[in-house]
Structures are given as structure tokens and as C-alpha cells.
DOKOLNU-789424 format. One record per residue (C-alpha): x negated, y negated, z negated; residue number from 1; residue in three letters; chain. Coordinates in steps of 0.5 Angstrom, whole numbers, plus 500, padded with zeros to 3 digits. Example, Ala and Ser with C-alpha at 12.3 -4.5 7.8 and 13.67 -1.06 7.14 Angstrom:
2
((475 509 484) 1 "ala" "A")
((473 502 486) 2 "ser" "A")
This chain:
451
((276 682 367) 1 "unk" "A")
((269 680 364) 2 "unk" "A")
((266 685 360) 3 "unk" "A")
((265 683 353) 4 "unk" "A")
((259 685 348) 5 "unk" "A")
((262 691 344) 6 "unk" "A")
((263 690 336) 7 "unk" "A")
((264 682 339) 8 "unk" "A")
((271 677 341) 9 "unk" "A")
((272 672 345) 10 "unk" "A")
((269 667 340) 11 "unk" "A")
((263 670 339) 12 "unk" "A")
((265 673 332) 13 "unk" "A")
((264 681 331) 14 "unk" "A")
((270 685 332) 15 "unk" "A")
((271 690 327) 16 "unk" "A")
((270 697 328) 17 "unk" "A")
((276 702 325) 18 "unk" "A")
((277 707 329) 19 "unk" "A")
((273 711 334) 20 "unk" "A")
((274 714 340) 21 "unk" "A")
((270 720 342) 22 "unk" "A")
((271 723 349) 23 "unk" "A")
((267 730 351) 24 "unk" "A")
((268 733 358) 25 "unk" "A")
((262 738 357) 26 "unk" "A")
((259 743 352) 27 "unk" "A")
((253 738 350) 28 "unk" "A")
((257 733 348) 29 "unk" "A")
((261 736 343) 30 "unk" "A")
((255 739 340) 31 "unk" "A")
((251 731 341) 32 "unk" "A")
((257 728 338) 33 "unk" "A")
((259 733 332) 34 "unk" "A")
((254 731 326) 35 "unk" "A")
((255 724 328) 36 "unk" "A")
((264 725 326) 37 "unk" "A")
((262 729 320) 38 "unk" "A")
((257 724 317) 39 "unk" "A")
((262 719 320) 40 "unk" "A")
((268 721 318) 41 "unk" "A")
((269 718 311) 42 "unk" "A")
((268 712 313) 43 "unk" "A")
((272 710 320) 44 "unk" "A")
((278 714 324) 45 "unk" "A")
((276 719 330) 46 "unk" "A")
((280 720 336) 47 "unk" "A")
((277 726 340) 48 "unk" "A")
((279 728 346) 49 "unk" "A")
((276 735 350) 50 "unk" "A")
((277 737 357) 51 "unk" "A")
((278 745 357) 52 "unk" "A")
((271 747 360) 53 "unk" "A")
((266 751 359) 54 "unk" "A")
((268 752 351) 55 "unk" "A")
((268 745 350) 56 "unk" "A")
((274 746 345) 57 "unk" "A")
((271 752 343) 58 "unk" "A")
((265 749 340) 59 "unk" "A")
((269 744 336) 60 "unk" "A")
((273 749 333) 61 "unk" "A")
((267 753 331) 62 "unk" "A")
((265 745 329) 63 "unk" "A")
((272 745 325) 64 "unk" "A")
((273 738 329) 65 "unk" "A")
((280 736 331) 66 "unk" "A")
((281 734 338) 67 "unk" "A")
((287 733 343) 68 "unk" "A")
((286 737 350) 69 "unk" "A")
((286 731 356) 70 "unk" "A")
((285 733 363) 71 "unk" "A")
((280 738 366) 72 "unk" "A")
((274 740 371) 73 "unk" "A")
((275 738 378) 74 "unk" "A")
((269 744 381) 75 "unk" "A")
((266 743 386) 76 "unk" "A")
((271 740 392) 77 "unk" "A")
((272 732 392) 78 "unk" "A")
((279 733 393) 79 "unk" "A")
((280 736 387) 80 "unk" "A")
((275 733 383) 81 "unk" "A")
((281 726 385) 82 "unk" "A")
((286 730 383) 83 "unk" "A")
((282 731 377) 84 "unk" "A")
((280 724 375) 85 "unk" "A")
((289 721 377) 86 "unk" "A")
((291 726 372) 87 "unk" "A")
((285 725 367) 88 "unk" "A")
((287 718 366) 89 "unk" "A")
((295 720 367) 90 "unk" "A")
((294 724 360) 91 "unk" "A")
((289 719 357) 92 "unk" "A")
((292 712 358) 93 "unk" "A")
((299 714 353) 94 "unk" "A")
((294 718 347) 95 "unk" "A")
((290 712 347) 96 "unk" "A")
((295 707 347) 97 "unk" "A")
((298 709 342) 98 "unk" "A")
((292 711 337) 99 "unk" "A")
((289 703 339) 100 "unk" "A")
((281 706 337) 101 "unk" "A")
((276 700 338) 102 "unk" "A")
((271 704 341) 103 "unk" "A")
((269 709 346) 104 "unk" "A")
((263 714 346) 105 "unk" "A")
((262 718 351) 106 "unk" "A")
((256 721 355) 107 "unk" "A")
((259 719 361) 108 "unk" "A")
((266 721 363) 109 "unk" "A")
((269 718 368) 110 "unk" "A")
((277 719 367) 111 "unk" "A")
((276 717 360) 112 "unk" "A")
((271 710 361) 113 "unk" "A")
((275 707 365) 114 "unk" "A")
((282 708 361) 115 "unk" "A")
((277 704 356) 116 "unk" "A")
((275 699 361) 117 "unk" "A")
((283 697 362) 118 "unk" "A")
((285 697 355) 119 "unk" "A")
((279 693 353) 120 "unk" "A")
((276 697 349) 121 "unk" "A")
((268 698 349) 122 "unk" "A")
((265 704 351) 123 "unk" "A")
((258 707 350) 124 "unk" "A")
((255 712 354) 125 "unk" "A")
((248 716 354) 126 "unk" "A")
((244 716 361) 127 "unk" "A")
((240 723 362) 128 "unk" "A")
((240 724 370) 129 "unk" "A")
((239 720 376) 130 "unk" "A")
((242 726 380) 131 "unk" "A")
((249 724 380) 132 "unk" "A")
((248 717 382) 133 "unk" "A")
((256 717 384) 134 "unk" "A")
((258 718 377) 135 "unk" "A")
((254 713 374) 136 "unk" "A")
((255 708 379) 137 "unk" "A")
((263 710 377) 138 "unk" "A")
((261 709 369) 139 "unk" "A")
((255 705 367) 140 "unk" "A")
((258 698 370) 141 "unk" "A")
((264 699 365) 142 "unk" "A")
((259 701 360) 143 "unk" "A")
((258 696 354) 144 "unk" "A")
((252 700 351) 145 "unk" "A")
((247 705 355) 146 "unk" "A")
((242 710 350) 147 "unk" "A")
((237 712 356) 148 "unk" "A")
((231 715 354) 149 "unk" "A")
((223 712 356) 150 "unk" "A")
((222 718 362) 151 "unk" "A")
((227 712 366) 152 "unk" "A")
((225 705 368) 153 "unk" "A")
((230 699 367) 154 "unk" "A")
((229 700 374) 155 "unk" "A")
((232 707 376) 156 "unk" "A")
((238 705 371) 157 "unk" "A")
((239 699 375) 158 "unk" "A")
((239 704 381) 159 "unk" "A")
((244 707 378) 160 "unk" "A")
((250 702 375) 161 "unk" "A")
((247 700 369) 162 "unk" "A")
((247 692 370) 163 "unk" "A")
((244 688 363) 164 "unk" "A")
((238 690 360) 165 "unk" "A")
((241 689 353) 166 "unk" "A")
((245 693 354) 167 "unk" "A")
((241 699 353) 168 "unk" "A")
((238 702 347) 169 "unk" "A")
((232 706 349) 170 "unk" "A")
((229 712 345) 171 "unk" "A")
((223 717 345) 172 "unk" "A")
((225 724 348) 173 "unk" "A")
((230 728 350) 174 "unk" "A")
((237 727 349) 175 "unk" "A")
((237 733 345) 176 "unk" "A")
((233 730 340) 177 "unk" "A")
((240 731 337) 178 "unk" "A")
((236 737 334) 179 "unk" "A")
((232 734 331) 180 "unk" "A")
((232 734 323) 181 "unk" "A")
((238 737 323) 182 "unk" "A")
((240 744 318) 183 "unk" "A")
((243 750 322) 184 "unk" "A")
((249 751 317) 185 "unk" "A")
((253 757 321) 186 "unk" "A")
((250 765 320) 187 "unk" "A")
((247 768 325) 188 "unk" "A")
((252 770 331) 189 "unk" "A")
((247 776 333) 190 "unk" "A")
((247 779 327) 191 "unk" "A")
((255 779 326) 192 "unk" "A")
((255 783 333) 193 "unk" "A")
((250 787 331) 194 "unk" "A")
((243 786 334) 195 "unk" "A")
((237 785 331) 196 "unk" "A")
((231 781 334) 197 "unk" "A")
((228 780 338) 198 "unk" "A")
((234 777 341) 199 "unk" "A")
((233 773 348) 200 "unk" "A")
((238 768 349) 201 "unk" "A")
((239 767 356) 202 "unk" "A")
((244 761 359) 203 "unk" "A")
((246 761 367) 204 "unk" "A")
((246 756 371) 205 "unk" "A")
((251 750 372) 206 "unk" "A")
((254 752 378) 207 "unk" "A")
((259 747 378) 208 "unk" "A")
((256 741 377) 209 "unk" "A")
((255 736 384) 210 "unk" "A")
((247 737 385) 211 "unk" "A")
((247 745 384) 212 "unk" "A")
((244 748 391) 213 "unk" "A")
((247 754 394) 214 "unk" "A")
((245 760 387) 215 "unk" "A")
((240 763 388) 216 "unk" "A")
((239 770 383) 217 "unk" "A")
((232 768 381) 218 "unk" "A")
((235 769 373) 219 "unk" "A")
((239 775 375) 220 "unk" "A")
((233 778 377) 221 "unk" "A")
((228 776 371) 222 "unk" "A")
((233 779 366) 223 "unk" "A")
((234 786 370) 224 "unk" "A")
((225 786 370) 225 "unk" "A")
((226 784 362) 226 "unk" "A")
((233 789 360) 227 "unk" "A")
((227 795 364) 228 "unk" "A")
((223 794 359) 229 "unk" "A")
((227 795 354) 230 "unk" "A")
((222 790 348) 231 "unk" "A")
((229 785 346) 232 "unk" "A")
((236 784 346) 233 "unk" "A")
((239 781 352) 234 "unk" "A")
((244 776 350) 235 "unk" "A")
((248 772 356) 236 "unk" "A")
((253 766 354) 237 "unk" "A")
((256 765 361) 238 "unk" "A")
((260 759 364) 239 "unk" "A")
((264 763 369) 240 "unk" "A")
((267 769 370) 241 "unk" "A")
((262 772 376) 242 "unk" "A")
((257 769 371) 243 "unk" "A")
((260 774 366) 244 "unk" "A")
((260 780 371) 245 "unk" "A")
((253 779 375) 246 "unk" "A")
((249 780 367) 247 "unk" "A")
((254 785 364) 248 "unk" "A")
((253 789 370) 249 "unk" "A")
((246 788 368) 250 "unk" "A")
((247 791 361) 251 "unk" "A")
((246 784 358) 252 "unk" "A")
((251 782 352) 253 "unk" "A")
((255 777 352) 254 "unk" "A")
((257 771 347) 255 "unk" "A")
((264 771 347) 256 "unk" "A")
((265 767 342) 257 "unk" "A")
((263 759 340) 258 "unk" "A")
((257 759 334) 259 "unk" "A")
((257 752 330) 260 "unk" "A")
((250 752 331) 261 "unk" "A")
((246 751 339) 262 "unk" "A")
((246 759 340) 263 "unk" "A")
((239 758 342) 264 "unk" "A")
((237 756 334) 265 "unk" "A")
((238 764 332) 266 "unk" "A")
((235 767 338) 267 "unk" "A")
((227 769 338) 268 "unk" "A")
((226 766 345) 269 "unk" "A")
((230 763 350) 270 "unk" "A")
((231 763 357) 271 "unk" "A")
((235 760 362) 272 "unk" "A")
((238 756 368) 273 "unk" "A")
((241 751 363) 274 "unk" "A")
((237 744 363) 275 "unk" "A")
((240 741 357) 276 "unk" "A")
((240 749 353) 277 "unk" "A")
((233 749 356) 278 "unk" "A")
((231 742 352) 279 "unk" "A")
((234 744 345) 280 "unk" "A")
((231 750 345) 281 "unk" "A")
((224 746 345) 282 "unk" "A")
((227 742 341) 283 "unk" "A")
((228 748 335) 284 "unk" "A")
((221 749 337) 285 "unk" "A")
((224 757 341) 286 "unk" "A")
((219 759 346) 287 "unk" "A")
((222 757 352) 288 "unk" "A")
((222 759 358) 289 "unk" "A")
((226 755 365) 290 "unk" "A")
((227 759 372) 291 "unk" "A")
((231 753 374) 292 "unk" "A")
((230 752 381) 293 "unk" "A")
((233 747 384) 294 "unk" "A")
((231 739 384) 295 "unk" "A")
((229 737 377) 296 "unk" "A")
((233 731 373) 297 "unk" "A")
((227 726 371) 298 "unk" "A")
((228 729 364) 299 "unk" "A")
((227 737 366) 300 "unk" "A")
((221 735 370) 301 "unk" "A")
((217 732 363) 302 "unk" "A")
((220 739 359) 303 "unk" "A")
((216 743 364) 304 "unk" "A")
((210 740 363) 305 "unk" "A")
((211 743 355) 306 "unk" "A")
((214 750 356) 307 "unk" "A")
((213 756 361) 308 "unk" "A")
((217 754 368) 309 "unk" "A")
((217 759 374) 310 "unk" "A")
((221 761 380) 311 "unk" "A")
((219 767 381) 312 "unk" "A")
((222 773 377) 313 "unk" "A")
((217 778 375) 314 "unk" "A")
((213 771 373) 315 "unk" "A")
((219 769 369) 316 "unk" "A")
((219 775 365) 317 "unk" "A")
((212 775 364) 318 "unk" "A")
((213 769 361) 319 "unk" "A")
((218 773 356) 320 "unk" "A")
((215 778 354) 321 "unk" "A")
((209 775 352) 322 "unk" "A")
((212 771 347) 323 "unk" "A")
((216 778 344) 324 "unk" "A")
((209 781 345) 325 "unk" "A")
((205 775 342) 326 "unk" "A")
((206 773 334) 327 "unk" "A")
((201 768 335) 328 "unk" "A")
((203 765 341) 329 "unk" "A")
((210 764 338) 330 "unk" "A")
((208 761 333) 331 "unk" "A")
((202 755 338) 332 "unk" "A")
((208 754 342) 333 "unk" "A")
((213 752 335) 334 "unk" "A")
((207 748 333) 335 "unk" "A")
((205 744 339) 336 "unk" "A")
((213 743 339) 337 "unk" "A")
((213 741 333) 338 "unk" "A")
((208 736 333) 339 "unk" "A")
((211 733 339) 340 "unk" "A")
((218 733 336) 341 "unk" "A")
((215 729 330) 342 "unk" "A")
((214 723 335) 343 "unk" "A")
((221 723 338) 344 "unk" "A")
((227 719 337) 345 "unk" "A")
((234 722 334) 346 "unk" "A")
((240 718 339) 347 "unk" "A")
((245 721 334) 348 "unk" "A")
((241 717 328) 349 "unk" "A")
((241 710 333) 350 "unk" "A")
((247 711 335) 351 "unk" "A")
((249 711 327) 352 "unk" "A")
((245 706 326) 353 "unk" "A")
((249 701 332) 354 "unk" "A")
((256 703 329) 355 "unk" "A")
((254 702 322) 356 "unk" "A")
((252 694 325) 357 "unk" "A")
((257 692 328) 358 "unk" "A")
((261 693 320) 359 "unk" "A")
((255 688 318) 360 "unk" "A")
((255 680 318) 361 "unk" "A")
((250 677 323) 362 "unk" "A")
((244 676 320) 363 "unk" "A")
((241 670 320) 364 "unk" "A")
((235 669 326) 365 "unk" "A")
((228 670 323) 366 "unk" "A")
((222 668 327) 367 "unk" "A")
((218 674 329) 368 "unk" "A")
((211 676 324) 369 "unk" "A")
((205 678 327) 370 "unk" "A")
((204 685 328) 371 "unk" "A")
((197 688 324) 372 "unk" "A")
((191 690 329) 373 "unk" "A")
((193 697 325) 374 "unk" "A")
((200 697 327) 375 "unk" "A")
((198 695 335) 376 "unk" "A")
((194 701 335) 377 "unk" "A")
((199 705 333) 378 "unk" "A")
((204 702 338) 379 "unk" "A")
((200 704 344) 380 "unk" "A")
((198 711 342) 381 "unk" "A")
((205 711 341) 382 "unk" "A")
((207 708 349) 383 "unk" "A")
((203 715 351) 384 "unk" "A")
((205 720 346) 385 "unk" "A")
((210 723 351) 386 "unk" "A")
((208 722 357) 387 "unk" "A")
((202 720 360) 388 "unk" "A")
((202 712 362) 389 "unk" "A")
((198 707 367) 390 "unk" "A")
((195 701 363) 391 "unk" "A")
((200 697 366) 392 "unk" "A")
((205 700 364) 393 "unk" "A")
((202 701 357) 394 "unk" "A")
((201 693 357) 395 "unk" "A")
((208 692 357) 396 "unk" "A")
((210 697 352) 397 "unk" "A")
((206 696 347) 398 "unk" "A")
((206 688 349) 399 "unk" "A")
((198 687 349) 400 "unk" "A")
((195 682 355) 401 "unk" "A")
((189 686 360) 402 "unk" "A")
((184 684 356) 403 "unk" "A")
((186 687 349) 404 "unk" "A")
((188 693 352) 405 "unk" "A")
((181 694 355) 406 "unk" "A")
((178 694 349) 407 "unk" "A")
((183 698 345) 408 "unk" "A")
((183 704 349) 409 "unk" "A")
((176 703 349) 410 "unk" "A")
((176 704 342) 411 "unk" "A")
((181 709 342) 412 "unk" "A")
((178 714 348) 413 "unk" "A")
((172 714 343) 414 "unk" "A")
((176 717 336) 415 "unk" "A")
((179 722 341) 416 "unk" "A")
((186 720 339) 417 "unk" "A")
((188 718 347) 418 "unk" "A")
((185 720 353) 419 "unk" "A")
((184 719 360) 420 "unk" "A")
((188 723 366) 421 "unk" "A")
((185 721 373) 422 "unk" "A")
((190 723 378) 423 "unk" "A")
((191 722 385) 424 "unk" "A")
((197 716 383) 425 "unk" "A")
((192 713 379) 426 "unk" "A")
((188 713 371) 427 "unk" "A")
((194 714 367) 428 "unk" "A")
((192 715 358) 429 "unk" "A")
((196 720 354) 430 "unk" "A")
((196 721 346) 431 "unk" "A")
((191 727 344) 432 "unk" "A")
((193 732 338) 433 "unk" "A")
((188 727 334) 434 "unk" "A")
((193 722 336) 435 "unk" "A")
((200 725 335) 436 "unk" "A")
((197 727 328) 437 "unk" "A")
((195 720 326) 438 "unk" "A")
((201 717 329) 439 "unk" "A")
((206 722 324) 440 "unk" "A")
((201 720 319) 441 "unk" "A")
((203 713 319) 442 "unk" "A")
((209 715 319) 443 "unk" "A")
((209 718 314) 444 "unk" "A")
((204 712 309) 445 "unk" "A")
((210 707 311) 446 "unk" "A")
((215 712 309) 447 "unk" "A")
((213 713 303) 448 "unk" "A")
((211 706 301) 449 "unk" "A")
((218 702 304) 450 "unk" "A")
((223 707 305) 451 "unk" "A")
């Protein structure tokens, strides 16, 4: 069966989008896809189906999003994680032939990727780690459209299943970018049970997922550290039930109940094992600190290079307690996030604006301008903004030859709005502070005037 290009029929004509199909096998995607559905919601149909694993259905009851509960996590024997898979589909295939969506959105589950694929109906997914290269290789040939962020070359999605480079929607930042402008809508869960700050949200490691090594108690025994100090209000959202018995055995409170807000945007500082936790904190601007200890997915090494990261307890919870201590180091850490943020994209708004385009006609093929030396300008601070690049690289990202980036970054190096990084790799340039501030101005100028 040929993969046909979402949104499009046989004949080349759009196919209309009336329902979609929304499939959640993780706690992330129902808080990604949640303010897509509301904002959604009046203009197409949704079908939500969630595994029951670790409080997926929680949050969307917290959310107040409808859902139907298909299939289960398969832990970490690969029998049962076949037997998992057999049944997801079992369950999914009559759902969704009788609600008939056209189409899927995923981040990448399996079980639900592949019903789409045999009811011919076109699937998105969301590419954020090149560690489970089993799953991707499962899902990402099937997949119609790919939003992956800039860390990843074409090249290392190649690696991991994804085909066609038209297919991807690339975007500047983290996944989490979800965040990013969004208004916290629930109360304070911490108040509710009666904690005043500081709060110290603290999220386990994945212990279920396929790359977890063996558990290590680093986070255990920061947390002991940080509880004798007695400076803030332990909170631990577990995923298991041992993970539960180790913190409370600690003293630790636990967050039994689903928020409809990411628990971290009520806490003063977050701490944790948990990669996509981790990234959201940063996001809101929450001093953040990681004691993950296992080998880091592409994304999480760019995270470390912007918040505190240790593997050794009584650094992590020297991390900590500075930023309880230490108003003004708080307040650094949320401008320099901020300041990043600013220049990141939100997936969820993308992926909005590529449904929106699939109810609109073709438009007519324009030939494309010339860009203003200004707008070039921007767009190589913008190539650097996130992470530093080799001139090559920033070549190809900002489309200029050898020649004009010579004297471009000539020209920028002197007004201090990028600078030189040599390593042992190589040269590499990255925006300054200068830079990023120009680049929000910029924004800031076109929106005011075109917007």
C-alpha cells in the first residue's frame, strides 16, 4: 500500500479533514495534545483514545477531555510488550472503524500507527529521541508527517525510519515548547493540600522505558540530603508503586491526584529523573535541576547545557538549595530561559496551523522574493540561537554561499550578536545575549507591523 500524502486523494485533490483521531500512550502527550483539542474542538470532531499508564487518563480527566481507554503498557519483557501490541490493535481497529477519523495524531504509538496505516488513514507523529530506534523503525515509515525539532539532522531521522524529507515539519526547540505561551488555568495543586512554598516538585525516573539501565538511587538520595535540611516541601509524583514506598519512606508528599496544569508550573524549583518533566520546567522558566544518569537522548544533552545537571547526590542537592536560598539566582535562571524560550517554536501552534491548511484551497504557486540583507542577518543569528553551529552548517540553514557568510559573521562577531566557540570538533558560532535580544526585537517590529 503506497503512502499517500496527508490531507490529499488519489487525484491529487485535498481530502478533507472532519474528524481526528487522537491516540496518547504517555502522560506527555495528553498534556502536548490537550490545548490543540480545546482550541480544536469547535471546528472538527475528536476521537481520543488513552492507554491506562502512568495517569494518562488522569490528566485528561483533570483536562475534562473525553477519551476511550484501548490497550496497555507491555513493561519491560518484549513478550509482553507483543502481547501488548496484539491486543492494542484487537481493541483499536473496531473503535476506529466505526468512528471512520481522517486523521491520526500521535507522538508515536505503535499499536495505534499501524491501525491507521491499514484503514488508510494518515498519521502524524512527533520525533524527540533516537534511543528507541526499534519503535521508530515501527512507526516513522508509516508516518505521513514528522514534527522533529532542529537538535536532529535529516540524517539521524533517516536512521531512524523517517524516509521522505518533506515529510517533516521541523521547529526550534523542545517538544515541550507546548508551554510556551500558554496560561496556567488550574489552582495550585500544593496549596489544596496544604503546602506553602518552597515547594520542590521531584519526578522519578522512567523505570519502564526500553533505554532505562539498571536504577540507580542518585535522586533518592539528593532528596534524603535536601528533606534534612528541612528549607522546602518535598513533593514526588511517582510512576510506580515502589517509586511511591521508596520517597514516602523519605518523608516526601505525594501527588496523588492529576493537575490540569504540568505540576511543575506551581512548584519553586523542580528536580527529577524525568526528561520531558525536566524540559517543561525549563520551559516555564522553573530553576531546574537533572540528576539523570543514564545516557542522554539528543534533546536532554542540549537541556543540560542551560540548567544544573549532576549525578553525584550531595552536588544535586547543592544545586537545589541554592536556588531556595538564592532569590536573585531564581530570578537569572527564569530570564536566561526566558530569553531562550522567546526564540523557540510551539509544535502545537505548527501543528494547528498544518491541520488548518488542509480545509484550505491550494494556492496558486508564487515565485519566491529575494530576502533583504536585514532579513539574512536575522536568519543566521537565528541558525545559532539554540545551539552552536559549524559554518557549514549555518550555510545551509540560513541558505547563503561560503563567500557571504564570511563577511556576514565578520560583521556580526564585531556588534557582539554571535560569537566564536572553538573546540576540539572545530569552529562552531552561537548567538549572544545581544543576539537573541535583537532577534526578539525583530519579532517584535514585524509583528506589530504585518501581524
Amino acid at each position: 500500500m503506497a503512502i499517500q500524502p496527508e490531507g490529499k486523494t488519489g487525484m491529487g485533490r485535498r481530502r478533507k479533514v472532519k474528524k481526528i483521531w487522537v491516540a496518547m500512550s504517555t502522560p506527555f502527550q495528553a498534556n502536548f495534545f490537550a490545548p490543540l483539542i480545546k482550541e480544536l474542538e469547535g471546528e472538527y470532531e475528536f476521537l481520543v483514545t488513552a492507554r491506562e499508564h502512568d495517569r494518562i487518563t488522569s490528566i485528561l480527566t483533570a483536562k475534562r477531555i473525553e477519551y476511550l481507554t484501548v490497550g496497555r503498557h507491555g513493561g519491560r519483557s518484549l513478550t509482553n510488550k507483543l502481547e501488548a501490541y496484539a491486543d492494542g490493535i484487537r481493541e483499536m481497529l473496531p473503535i476506529v472503524q466505526k468512528e471512520a477519523p481522517d486523521l491520526l495524531l500521535t507522538e508515536r504509538w505503535p499499536e495505534a500507527v499501524r491501525v491507521a496505516f491499514g484503514l488508510d488513514i494518515p498519521s502524524w507523529g512527533i520525533f524527540y529521541d533516537e534511543r528507541e530506534t526499534h519503535v521508530n523503525r515501527m512507526v516513522f515509515p508509516l508516518v505521513s508527517r514528522v514534527f522533529s525539532p532542529r537538535f536532529y539532522s535529516f540524517q539521524e531521522l533517516f536512521q531512524n525510519g523517517v524516509t521522505d524529507p518533506e515529510s517533516v515539519v521541523w521547529f526550534n526547540g523542545f517538544h515541550t515548547c507546548y508551554l510556551k505561551g500558554e496560561s496556567l488555568s488550574g489552582s495550585n495543586p500544593y496549596r489544596r493540600i496544604g503546602l506553602n512554598p518552597p515547594v520542590l516538585f521531584v519526578r522519578p525516573e522512567p523505570e519502564f522505558a526500553s533505554f532505562f539501565p539498571k536504577h540507580e538511587p542518585t535522586l533518592e538520595r539528593a532528596v534524603r540530603i535536601i528533606q534534612k535540611s528541612g528549607k522546602a516541601n518535598l513533593v514526588v509524583l511517582p510512576r510506580t508503586d515502589l517509586q511511591r514506598h521508596r520517597y514516602e519512606s523519605l518523608g516526601a508528599t505525594i501527588l496523588d491526584s492529576s493537575v490540569e496544569d504540568s505540576p511543575v508550573a506551581h512548584a519553586d524549583v523542580t528536580l527529577g529523573a524525568a526528561e520531558t518533566m525536566l524540559m517543561e520546567s525549563f520551559i516555564l522558566g522553573k530553576p531546574t535541576v537533572s540528576s539523570i544518569y543514564w545516557t542522554p537522548s539528543k534533546p536532554v544533552t542540549e537541556l543540560h547545557r542551560y540548567v544544573r545537571h549532576s549525578t553525584e547526590p550531595g552536588e544535586v542537592a547543592e544545586y537545589v538549595e541554592r536556588f531556595i536560598d538564592d532569590d536573585e539566582e531564581k530570578m537569572a535562571f527564569a530570564e536566561k530561559a526566558s530569553l531562550l524560550v522567546r526564540n523557540m517554536d510551539n509544535p502545537v501552534r505548527l501543528m494547528i496551523n498544518e491541520i488548518r491548511k488542509l480545509s484550505e484551497e491550494e494556492p496558486a504557486e508564487v515565485s519566491p522574493r529575494r530576502r533583504s540583507q536585514t532579513e539574512i542577518l536575522i536568519d543566521i543569528i537565528q541558525s545559532v540561537s539554540l545551539t552552536p553551529l559549524r559554518p557549514t552548517h549555518i550555510m545551509k540553514s540560513a541558505n547563503i554561499s561560503y563567500n557571504e557568510l564570511k563577511k556576514i559573521v565578520e560583521t556580526l562577531e564585531r556588534r557582539r550578536l554571535i560569537a566564536e566557540e572553538n573546540t576540539l570538533g572545530g569552529k562552531f558560532y552561537q548567538a549572544t545575549s545581544e543576539g537573541l535580544r535583537l532577534i526578539e526585537d525583530y519579532k517584535g517590529v514585524k509583528d506589530r507591523l504585518f501581524a
